[in-house]
N, C-alpha and C positions, 0 to 999 in steps of 0.2 A: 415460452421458455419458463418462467414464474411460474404456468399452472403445472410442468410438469415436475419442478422443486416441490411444490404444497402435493402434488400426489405421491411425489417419493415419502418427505416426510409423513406424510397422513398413514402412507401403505407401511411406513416403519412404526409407527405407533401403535396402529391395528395388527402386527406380528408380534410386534411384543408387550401387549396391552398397556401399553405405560407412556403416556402423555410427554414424559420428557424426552422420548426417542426420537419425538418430531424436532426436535432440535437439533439432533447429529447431523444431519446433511449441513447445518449453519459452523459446526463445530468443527466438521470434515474441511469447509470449505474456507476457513479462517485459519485452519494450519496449513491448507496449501496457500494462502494470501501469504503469511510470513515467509513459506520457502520463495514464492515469487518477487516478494520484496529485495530479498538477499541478492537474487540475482536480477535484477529488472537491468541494471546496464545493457544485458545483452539484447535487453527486446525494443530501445531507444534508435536504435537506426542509426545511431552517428560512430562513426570510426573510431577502433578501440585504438588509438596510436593517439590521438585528442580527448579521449573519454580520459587516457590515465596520464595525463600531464599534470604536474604538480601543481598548476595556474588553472585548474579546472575540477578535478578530482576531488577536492576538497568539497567541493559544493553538495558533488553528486552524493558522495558519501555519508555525507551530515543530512541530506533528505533522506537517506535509503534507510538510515539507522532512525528519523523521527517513522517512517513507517511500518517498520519492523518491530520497535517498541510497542506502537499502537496495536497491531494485530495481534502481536504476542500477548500485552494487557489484556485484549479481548479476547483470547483463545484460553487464556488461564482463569480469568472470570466465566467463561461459559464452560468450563471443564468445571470447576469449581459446584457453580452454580447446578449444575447436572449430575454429580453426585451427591451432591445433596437432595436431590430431588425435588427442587424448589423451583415448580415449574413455573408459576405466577411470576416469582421477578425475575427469571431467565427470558419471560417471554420480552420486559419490559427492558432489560437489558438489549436483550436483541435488536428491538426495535430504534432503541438510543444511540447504542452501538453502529448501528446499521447506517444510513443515510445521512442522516444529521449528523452524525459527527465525524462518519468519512469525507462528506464537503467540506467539514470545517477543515479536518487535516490536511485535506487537497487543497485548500484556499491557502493555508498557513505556509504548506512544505514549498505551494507555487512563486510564493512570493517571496520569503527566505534565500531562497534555493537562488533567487532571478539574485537577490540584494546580493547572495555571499558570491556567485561568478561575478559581478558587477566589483566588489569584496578586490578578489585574486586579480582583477584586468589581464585575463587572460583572452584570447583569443576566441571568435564563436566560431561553429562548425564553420561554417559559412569563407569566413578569413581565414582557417584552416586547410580547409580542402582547394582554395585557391592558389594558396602560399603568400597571402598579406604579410608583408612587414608590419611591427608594432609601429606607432602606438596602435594598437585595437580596439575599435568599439565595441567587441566584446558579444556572448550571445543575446541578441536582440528578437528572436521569435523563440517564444517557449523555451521551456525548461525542460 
């Protein structure tokens, strides 16, 4: 899958001779990451009747929006960064952008995310979809 991202990007560079056209498919692909973000609730699995409880929602929310901020940041620096023509540290952005520091925001928004339901003592899917009385231990696998 990777080699066939580097041959699209390559095959858009070679059509429109210009080095920073290899970067549109990363640019393409970081404005559909923020639409994805906005709506990621719905690709979570868990029942929207417990996803929008006020003891739970709060959480999700405050994560959707640190990863929404971040791709956006990154989609506007590589918009940026590629009309300017400044292919050199677009690539280096990319690459920064890229892996490193989508763990880091995964590590950060995981762990947040786990404190602020933990935060609300709301109820986990889990006690949810049973029908547990409170008090709740709360979601205990994954965010």
């Amino acid at each position: 899958m990777y080699a066939l991202g580097v041959g699209i990007a390559s095959g858009l560079s070679l059509l429109t001779r210009d080095a920073a056209a290899y970067f549109l498919p990363a640019i393409i692909s970081s404005a559909l990451l923020v639409l994805i973000a906005l709506v990621s609730h719905l690709t979570r699995g868990c029942p929207l009747d417990w996803f929008w409880r006020e003891d739970v929602r709060p959480a999700y929310r405050s994560v959707t929006w640190i990863w929404t901020l971040f791709f956006t940041m990154r989609l506007v620096i590589q918009i940026s960064l590629y009309q300017r023509g400044a292919t050199g540290t677009l690539a280096w952005v990319n690459t920064l952008l890229g892996w490193p520091v989508t763990i880091a925001v995964l590590i950060i928004s995981y762990v947040y995310g786990i404190w602020c339901l933990h935060q609300l003592n709301g109820p986990g899917v889990h006690e949810y979809k049973t029908g547990k009385e409170p008090p709740w231990e709360g979601q205990a696998r994954g965010f």
